[in-house]
C-alpha positions as CSV (number, residue, x, y, z in Angstrom):
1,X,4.4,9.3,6.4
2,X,7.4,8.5,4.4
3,X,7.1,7.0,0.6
4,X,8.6,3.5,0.4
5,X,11.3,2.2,-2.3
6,X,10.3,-0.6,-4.5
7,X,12.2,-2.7,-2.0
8,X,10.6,-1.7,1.2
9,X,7.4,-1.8,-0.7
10,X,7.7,-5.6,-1.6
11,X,8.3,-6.4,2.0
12,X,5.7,-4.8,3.0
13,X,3.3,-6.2,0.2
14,X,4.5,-9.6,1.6
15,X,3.8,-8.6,5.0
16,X,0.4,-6.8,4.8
17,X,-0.9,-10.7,2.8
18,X,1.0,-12.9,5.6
19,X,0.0,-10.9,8.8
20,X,2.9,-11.6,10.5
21,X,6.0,-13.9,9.3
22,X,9.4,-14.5,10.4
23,X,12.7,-13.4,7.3
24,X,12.5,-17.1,5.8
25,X,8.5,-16.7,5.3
26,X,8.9,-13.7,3.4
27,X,11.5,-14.7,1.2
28,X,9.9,-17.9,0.5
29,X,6.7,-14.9,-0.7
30,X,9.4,-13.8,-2.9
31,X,9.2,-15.0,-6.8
32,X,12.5,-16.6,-8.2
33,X,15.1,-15.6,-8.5
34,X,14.6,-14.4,-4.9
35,X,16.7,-12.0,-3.0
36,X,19.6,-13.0,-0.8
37,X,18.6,-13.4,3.1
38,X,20.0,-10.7,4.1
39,X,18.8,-8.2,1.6
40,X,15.7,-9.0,2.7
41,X,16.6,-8.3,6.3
42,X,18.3,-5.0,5.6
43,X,15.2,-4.0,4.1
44,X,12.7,-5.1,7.5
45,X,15.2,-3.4,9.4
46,X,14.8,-0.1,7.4
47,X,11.6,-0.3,7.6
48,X,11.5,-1.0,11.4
49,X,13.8,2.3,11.8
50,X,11.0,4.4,9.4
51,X,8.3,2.8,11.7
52,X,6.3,0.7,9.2
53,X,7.4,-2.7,10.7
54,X,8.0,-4.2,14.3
55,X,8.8,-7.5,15.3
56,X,8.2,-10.3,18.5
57,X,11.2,-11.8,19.6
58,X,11.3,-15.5,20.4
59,X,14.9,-15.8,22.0
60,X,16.9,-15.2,18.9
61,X,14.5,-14.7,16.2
62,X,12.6,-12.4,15.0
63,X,8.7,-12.4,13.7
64,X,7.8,-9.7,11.8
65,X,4.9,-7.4,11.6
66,X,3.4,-4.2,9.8
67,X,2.2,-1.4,12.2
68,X,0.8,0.6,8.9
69,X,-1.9,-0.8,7.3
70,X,-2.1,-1.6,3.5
71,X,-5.0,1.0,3.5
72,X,-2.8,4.0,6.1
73,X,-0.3,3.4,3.1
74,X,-2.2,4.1,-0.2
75,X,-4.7,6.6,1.2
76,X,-1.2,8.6,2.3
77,X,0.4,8.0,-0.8
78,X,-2.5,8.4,-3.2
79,X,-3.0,12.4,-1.2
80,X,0.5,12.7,-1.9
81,X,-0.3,11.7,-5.6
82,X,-2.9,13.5,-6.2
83,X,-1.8,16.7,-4.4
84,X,1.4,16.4,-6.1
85,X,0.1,15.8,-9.5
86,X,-3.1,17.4,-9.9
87,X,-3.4,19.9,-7.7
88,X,-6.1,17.8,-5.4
89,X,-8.2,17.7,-8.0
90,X,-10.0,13.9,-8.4
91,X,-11.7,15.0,-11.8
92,X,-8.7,16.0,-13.3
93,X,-6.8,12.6,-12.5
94,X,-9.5,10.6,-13.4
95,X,-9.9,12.6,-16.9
96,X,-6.2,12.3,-17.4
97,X,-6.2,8.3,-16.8
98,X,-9.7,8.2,-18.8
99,X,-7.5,9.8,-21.6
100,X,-4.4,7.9,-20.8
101,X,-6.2,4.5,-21.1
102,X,-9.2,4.9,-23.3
103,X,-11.5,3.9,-20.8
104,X,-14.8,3.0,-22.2
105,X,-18.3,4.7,-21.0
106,X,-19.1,1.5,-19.2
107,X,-15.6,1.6,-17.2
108,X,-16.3,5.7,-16.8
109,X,-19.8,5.2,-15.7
110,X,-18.5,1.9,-13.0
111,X,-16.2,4.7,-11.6
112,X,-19.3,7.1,-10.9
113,X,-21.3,4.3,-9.0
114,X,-18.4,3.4,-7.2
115,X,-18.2,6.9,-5.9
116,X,-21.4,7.9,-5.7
117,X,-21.5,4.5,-3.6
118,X,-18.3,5.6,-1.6
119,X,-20.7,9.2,-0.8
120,X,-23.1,7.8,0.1
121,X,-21.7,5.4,2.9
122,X,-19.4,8.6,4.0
123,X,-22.7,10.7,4.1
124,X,-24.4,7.8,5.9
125,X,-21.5,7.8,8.6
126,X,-21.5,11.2,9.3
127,X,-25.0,11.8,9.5
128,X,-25.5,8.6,11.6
C-alpha cells in the first residue's frame, strides 16, 4: 500500500468521518481558509488512480467513497513505521516515545493493560 501526502491524507480523513460525500461535502469538511474546488478534486482523483477512493456516478457527478479503511491505512503505515524505524521492535518505540514525552508510570502502565487487553482478545480469537 502506498503512503499518502498530507493532501491525500486530509481527503481521506474527511472521507473515512463522512462515509461517502460528493467534492462540495468535503470541502465544506475543510477548515478556513479552504482549498480551491479543484485542488480538492485533483487530489480524489489521485487517490482514485492509487486505489484508495472510488466514486458512484449520478449522471454528471460524482459521490465519493474510500475503499481502504481508516484501520487498512494505519495498521499499514504504522508496520512501515515501525519496521522502518525500529527494526520491528514495539519495545523499543514505545521506550523511545516514553523518553521522548516523559510519560508518567500511570500513562506507561495504561499502555501495558491496553496490550495485555489487545493479547488477550487476539489469544481468545485464535484459540476460539
Amino acid at each position: 500500500m502506498k503512503k499518502l501526502t498530507t493532501a491525500e491524507e486530509d481527503v481521506m480523513q474527511i472521507l473515512w468521518r463522512l462515509e461517502k460525500g460528493f467534492v462540495k461535502d468535503i470541502l465544506e469538511q475543510f477548515p478556513d481558509p479552504k482549498p480551491p474546488y479543484t485542488t480538492v478534486l485533483s487530489v480524489i482523483r489521485v487517490l482514485e488512480k492509487k486505489e484508495f477512493v472510488s466514486h458512484t456516478q449520478y449522471g454528471n457527478t460524482y459521490e465519493y467513497f474510500a475503499l481502504v479503511t481508516k484501520d487498512e491505512y494505519a495498521g499499514e503505515y504504522f508496520n512501515q513505521f515501525l519496521s522502518g524505524y525500529f527494526n520491528n521492535s514495539f519495545p523499543k518505540m514505545a521506550a523511545f516515545f516514553a523518553q521522548e514525552n516523559n510519560l508518567s508510570m500511570t500513562e506507561l502502565e495504561e499502555i501495558m493493560r491496553l496490550t495485555e487487553k489487545e493479547l488477550n482478545k487476539t489469544n481468545n480469537e485464535n484459540n476460539g
